[in-house]
Backbone bond lengths (Angstrom), bond angles and torsions (degrees), N, CA, C in turn:
res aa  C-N    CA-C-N  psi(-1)  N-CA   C-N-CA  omega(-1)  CA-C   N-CA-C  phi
1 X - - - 1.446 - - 1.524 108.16 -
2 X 1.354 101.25 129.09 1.782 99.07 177.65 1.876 109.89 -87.69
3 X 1.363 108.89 134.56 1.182 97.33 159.26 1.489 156.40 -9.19
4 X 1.124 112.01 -61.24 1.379 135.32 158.52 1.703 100.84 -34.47
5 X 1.282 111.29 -51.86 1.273 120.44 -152.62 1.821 118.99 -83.12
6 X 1.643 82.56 -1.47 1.987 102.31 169.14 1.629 97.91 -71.09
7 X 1.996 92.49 168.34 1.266 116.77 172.32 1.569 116.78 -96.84
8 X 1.485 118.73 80.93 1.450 97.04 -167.42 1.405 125.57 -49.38
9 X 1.718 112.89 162.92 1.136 125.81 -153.55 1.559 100.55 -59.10
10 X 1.638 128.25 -44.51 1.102 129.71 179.16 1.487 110.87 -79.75
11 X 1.175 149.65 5.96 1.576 129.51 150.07 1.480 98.27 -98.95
12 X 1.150 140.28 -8.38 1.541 130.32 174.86 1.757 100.96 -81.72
13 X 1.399 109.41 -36.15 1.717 95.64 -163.59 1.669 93.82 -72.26
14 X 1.356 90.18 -44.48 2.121 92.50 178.08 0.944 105.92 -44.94
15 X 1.202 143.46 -31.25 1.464 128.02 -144.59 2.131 98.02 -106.38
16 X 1.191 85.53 -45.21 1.659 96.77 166.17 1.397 115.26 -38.99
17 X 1.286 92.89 -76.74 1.814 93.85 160.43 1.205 140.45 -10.20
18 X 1.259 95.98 -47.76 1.527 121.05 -169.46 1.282 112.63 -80.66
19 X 0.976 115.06 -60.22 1.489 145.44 168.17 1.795 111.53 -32.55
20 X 1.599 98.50 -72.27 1.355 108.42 168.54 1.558 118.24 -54.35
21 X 1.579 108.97 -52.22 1.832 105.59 166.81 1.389 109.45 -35.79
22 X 1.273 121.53 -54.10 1.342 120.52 -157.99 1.368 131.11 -54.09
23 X 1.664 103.27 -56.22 1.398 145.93 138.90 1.510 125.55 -19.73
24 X 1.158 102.70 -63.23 1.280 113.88 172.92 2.104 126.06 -76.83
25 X 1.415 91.67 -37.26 1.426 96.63 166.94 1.756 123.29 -84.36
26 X 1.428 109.38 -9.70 1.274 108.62 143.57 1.485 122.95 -80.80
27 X 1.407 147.23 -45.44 0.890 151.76 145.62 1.713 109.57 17.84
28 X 1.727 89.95 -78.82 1.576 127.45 178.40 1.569 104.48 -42.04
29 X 1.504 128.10 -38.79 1.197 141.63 -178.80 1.390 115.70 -85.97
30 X 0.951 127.01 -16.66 1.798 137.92 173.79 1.932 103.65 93.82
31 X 1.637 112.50 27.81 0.729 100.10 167.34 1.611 130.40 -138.24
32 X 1.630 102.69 67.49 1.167 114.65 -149.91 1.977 98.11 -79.80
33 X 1.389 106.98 -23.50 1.553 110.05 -160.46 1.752 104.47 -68.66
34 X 1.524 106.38 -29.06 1.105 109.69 -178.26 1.415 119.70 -77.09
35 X 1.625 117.99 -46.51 1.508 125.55 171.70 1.792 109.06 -48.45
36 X 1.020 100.07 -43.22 1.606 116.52 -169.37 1.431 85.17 -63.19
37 X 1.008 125.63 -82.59 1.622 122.72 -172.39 1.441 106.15 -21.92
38 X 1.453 108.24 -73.47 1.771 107.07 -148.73 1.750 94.88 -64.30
39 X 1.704 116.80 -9.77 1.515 98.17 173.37 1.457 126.93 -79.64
40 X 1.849 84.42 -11.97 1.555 86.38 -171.15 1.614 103.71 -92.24
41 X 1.264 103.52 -14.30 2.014 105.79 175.94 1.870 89.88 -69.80
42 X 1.049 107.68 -52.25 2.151 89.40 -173.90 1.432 110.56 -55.96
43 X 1.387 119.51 -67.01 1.709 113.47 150.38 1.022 133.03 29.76
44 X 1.806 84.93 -83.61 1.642 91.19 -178.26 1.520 126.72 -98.18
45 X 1.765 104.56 9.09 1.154 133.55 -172.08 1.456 107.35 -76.35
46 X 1.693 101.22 -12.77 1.680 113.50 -166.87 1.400 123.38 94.81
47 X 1.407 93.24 -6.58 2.067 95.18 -179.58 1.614 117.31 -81.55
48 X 1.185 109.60 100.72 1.442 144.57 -169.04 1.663 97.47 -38.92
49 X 1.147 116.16 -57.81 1.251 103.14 -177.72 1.543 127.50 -83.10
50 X 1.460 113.97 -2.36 1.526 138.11 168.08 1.742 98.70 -67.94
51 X 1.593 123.16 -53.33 1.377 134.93 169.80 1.401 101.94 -57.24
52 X 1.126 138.39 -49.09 1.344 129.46 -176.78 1.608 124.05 -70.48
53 X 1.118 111.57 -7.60 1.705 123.43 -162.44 1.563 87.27 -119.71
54 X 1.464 136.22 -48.02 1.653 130.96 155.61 1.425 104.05 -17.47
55 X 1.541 103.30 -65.32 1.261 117.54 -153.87 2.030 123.30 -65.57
56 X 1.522 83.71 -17.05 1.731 105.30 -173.41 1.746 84.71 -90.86
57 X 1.124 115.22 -32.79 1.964 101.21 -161.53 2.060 99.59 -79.40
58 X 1.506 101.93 -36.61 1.468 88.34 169.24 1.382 119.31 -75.76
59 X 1.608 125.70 -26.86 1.410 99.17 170.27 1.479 124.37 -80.54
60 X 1.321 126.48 -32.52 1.236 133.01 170.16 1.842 96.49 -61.09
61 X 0.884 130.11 -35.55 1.833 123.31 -174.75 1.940 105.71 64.50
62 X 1.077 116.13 139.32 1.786 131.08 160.69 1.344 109.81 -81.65
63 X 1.372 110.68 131.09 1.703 117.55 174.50 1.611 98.60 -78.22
64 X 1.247 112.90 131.32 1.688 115.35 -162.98 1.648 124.80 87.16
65 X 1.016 111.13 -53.59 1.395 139.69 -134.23 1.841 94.93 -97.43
66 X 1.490 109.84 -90.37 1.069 120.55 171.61 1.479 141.06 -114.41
67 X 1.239 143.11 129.02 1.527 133.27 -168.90 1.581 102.07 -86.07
68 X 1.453 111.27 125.92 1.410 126.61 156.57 1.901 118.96 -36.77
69 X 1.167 99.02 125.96 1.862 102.49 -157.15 1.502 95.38 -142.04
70 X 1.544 109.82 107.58 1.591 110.57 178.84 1.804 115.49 -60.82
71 X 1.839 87.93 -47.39 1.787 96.89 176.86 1.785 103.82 -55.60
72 X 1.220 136.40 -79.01 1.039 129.95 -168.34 1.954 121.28 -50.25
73 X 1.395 106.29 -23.44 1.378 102.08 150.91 1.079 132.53 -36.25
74 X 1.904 91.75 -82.88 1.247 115.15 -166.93 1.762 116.38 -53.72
75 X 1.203 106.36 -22.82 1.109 133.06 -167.63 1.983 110.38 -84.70
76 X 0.878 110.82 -50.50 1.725 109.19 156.40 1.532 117.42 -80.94
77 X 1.552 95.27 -30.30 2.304 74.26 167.37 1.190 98.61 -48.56
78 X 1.577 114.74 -78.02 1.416 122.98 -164.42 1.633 113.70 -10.65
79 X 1.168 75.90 -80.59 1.747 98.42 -177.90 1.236 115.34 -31.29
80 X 1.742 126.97 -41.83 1.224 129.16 167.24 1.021 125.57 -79.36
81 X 1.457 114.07 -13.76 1.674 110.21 178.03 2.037 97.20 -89.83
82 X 1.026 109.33 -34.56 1.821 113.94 162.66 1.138 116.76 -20.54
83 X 1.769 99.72 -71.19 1.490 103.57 162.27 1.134 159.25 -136.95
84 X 1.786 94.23 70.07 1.607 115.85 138.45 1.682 91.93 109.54
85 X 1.397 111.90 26.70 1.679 105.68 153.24 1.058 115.81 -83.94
86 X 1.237 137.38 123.32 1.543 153.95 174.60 1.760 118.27 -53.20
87 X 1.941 89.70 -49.75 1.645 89.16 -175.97 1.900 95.59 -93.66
88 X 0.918 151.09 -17.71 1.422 127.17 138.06 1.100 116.07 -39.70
89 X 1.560 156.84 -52.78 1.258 155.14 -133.53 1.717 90.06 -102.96
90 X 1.312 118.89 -41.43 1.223 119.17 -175.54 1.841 104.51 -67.13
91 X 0.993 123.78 -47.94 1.825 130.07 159.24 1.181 104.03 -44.08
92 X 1.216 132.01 -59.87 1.832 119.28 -176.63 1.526 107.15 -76.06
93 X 1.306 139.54 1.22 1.018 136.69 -164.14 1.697 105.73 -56.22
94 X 1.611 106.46 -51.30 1.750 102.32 173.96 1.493 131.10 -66.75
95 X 1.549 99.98 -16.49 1.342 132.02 149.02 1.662 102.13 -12.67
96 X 1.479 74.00 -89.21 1.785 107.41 -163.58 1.745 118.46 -77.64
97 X 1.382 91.60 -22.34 1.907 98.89 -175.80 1.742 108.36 -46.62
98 X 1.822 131.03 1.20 1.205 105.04 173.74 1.351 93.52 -93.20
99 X 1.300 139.23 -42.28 1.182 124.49 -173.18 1.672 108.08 -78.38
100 X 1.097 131.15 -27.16 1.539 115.44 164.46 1.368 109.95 -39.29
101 X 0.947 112.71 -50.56 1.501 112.53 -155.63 1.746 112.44 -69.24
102 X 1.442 99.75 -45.40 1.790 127.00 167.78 1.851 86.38 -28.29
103 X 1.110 111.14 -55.78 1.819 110.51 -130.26 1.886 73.78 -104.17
104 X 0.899 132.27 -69.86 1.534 127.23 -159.57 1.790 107.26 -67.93
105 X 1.500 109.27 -11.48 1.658 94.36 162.03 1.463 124.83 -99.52
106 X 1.262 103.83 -3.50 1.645 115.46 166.96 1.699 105.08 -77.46
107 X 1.524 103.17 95.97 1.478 100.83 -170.32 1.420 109.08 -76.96
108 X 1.551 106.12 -26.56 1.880 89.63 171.31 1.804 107.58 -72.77
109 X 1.416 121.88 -34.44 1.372 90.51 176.85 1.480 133.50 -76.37
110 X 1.298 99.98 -20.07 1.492 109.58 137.67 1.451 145.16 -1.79
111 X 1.460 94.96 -82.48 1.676 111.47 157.93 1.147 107.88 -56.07
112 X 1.649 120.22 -61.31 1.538 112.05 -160.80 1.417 111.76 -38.33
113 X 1.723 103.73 -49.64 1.658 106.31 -145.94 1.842 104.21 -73.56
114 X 1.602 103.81 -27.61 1.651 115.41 171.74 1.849 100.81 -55.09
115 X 0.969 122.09 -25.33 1.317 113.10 177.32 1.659 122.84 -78.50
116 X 1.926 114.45 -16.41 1.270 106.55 148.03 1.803 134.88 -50.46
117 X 1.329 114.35 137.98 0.987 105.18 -151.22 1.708 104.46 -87.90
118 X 1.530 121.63 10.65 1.282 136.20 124.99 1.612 153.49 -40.39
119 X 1.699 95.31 -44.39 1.635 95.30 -174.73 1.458 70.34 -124.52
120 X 1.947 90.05 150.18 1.677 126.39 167.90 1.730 88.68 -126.58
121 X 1.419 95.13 -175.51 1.577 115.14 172.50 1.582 99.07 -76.77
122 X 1.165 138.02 -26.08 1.359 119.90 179.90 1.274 111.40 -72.11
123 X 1.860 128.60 -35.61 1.603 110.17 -157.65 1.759 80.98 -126.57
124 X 1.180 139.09 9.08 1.006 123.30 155.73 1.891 162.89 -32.19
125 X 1.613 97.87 -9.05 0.833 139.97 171.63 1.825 122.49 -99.97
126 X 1.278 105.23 -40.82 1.391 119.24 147.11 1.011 134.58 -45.93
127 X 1.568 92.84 -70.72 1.749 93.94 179.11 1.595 110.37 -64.27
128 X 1.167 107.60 -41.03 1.820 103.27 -172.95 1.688 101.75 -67.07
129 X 0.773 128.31 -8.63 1.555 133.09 168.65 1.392 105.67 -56.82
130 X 1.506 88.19 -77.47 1.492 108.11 -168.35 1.560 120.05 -61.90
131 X 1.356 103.50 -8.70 1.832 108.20 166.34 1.765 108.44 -78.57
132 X 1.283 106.13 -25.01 1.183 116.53 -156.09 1.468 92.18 -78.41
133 X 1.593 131.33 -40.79 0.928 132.08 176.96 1.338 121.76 -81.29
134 X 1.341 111.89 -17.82 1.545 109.59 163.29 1.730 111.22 -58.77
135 X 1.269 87.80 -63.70 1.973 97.88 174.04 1.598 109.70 -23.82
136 X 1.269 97.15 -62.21 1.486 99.96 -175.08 1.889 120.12 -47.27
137 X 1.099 90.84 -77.71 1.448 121.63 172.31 2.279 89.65 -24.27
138 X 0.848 91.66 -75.41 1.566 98.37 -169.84 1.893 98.44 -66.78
139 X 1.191 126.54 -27.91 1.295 106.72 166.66 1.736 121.35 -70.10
140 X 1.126 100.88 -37.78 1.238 115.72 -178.70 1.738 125.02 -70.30
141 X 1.440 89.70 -26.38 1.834 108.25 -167.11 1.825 120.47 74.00
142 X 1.138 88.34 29.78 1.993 109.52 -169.85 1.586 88.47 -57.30
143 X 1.354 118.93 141.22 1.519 131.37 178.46 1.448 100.65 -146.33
144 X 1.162 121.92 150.95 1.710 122.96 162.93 1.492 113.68 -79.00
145 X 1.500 119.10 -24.52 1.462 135.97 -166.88 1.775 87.08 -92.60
146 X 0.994 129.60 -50.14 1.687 114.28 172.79 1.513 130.09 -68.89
147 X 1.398 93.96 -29.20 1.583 99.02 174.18 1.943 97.10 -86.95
148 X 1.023 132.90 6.29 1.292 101.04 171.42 1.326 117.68 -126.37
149 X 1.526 105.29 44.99 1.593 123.87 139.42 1.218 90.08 -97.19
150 X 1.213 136.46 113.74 1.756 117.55 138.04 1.518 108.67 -110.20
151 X 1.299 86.53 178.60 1.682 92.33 -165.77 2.172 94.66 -99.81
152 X 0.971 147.99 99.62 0.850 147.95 155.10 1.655 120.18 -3.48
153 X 1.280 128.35 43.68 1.954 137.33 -167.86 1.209 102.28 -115.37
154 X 1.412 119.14 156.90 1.257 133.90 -178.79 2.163 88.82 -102.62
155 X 1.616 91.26 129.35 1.011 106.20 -177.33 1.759 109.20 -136.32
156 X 1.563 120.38 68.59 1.514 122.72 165.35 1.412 115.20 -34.86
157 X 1.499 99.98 143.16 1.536 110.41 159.98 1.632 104.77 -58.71
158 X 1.932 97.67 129.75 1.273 100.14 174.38 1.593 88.69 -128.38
159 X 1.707 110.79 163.40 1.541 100.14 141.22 1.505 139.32 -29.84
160 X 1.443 98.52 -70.23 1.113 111.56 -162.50 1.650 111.34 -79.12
161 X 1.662 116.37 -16.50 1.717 102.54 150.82 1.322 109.96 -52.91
162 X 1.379 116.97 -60.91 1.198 138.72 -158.37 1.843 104.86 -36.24
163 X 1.402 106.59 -41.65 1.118 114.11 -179.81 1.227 145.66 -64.20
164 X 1.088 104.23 -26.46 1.546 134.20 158.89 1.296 120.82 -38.26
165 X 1.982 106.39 -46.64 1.399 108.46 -160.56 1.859 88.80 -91.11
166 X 1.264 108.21 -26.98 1.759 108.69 -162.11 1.756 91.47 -75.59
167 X 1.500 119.56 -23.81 1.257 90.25 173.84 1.203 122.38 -72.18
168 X 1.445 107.19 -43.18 1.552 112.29 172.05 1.271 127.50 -45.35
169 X 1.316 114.56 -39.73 1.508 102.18 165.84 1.804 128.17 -93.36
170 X 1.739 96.64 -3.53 1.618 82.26 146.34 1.117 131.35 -95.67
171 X 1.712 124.50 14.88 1.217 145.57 158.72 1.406 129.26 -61.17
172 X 1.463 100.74 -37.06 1.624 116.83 -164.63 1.570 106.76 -110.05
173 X 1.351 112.40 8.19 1.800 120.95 -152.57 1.626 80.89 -93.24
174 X 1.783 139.31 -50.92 1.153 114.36 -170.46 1.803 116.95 -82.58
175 X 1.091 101.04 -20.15 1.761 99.98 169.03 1.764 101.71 -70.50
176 X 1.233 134.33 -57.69 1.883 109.04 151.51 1.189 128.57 -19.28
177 X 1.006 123.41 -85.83 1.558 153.98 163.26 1.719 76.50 -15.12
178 X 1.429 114.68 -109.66 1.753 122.92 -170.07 1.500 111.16 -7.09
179 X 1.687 115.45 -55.18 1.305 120.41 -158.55 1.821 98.86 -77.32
180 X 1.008 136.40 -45.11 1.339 161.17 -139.74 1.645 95.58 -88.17
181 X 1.430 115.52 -31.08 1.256 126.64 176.75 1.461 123.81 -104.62
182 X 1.456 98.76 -3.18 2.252 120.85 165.67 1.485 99.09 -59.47
C-alpha cells in the first residue's frame, strides 16, 4: 500500500465519530441491531474506518445488544490499521511499540527502509505500523468476511488471548524487517 493511499488521522477520527453518533443514537431508539448492521455491511465493504468503529463497539460491548470481545476487537483494529487507518494504527501503536522500536533503533535499517520510495521520516512510523498489521492480518488469516459471523460471547482481555496477537506480530516482525531492507 502506498502512502498516499492511507486514511489520514483526521478524516478517520471524523469519520469514527460519525459512525459511533450514528450507532449510538440509534441505540437510544431501540434500534441498535440495525445501525450495527449497515456498519458492519461498510466493514466488510473494506471501509477502514467502518472496521475501526466495529472494533470500538466490541471492545466497549452494548448493554443488551452486544458482549465486549477482546479477539473480535483486537481483531478489526488490526484489520483497520492493515488498511491504512492512521487513527486505528495510532490505538495499536503500544500494541506494536516492541517491534517499532526493534526496527526504528536499527539505525542502518533505518536508513535502508527511508530509502523506499514510500516511507520518509515524516510517515514512517505509519507505514511501518501498517506493515506490521499487514503481517498480522496474513499471519493470523484476519478477513472482514470471517470476522463478520461472530458469535455474540463475552471475551475479556486475557494474557493468553493477548498472546496470540503478540505472537503474530513477533511472527511477521522478520518478513518486515526482510522487506524494509529490499
Amino acid at each position: 500500500m502506498d502512502y498516499s493511499e492511507f486514511t489520514s488521522r483526521k478524516d478517520a477520527f471524523d469519520g469514527f465519530v460519525k459512525y459511533r453518533r450514528e450507532v449510538l443514537d440509534n441505540e437510544s431508539k431501540g434500534n441498535f441491531v440495525d445501525a450495527f448492521t449497515e456498519l458492519c455491511t461498510k466493514a466488510l465493504s473494506g471501509d477502514c474506518v467502518a472496521q475501526d468503529c466495529v472494533a470500538y463497539f466490541f471492545n466497549r460491548g452494548v448493554p443488551n445488544y452486544l458482549s465486549p470481545n477482546y479477539d473480535y476487537y483486537m481483531s478489526w483494529q488490526i484489520l483497520a490499521g492493515a488498511n491504512g487507518n492512521e487513527f486505528a494504527l495510532e490505538k495499536l501503536e503500544f500494541f506494536l511499540n516492541p517491534a517499532l522500536n526493534e526496527i526504528i533503533d536499527d539505525d542502518e535499517l533505518l536508513a535502508t527502509a527511508l530509502k523506499h520510495g514510500n516511507i520518509s521520516r515524516d510517515n514512517a512510523l505509519m507505514v511501518i505500523s501498517n506493515l506490521l498489521c499487514e503481517g498480522i492480518v496474513d499471519q493470523l488469516g484476519i478477513s472482514a468476511k470471517g470476522l463478520i459471523n461472530f458469535k455474540n460471547k463475552t471475551a475479556e482481555y486475557s494474557p493468553r488471548l493477548n498472546r496470540v496477537y503478540v505472537n503474530a506480530l513477533n511472527d511477521c516482525l522478520n518478513d518486515v524487517v526482510a522487506y524494509l531492507r529490499s
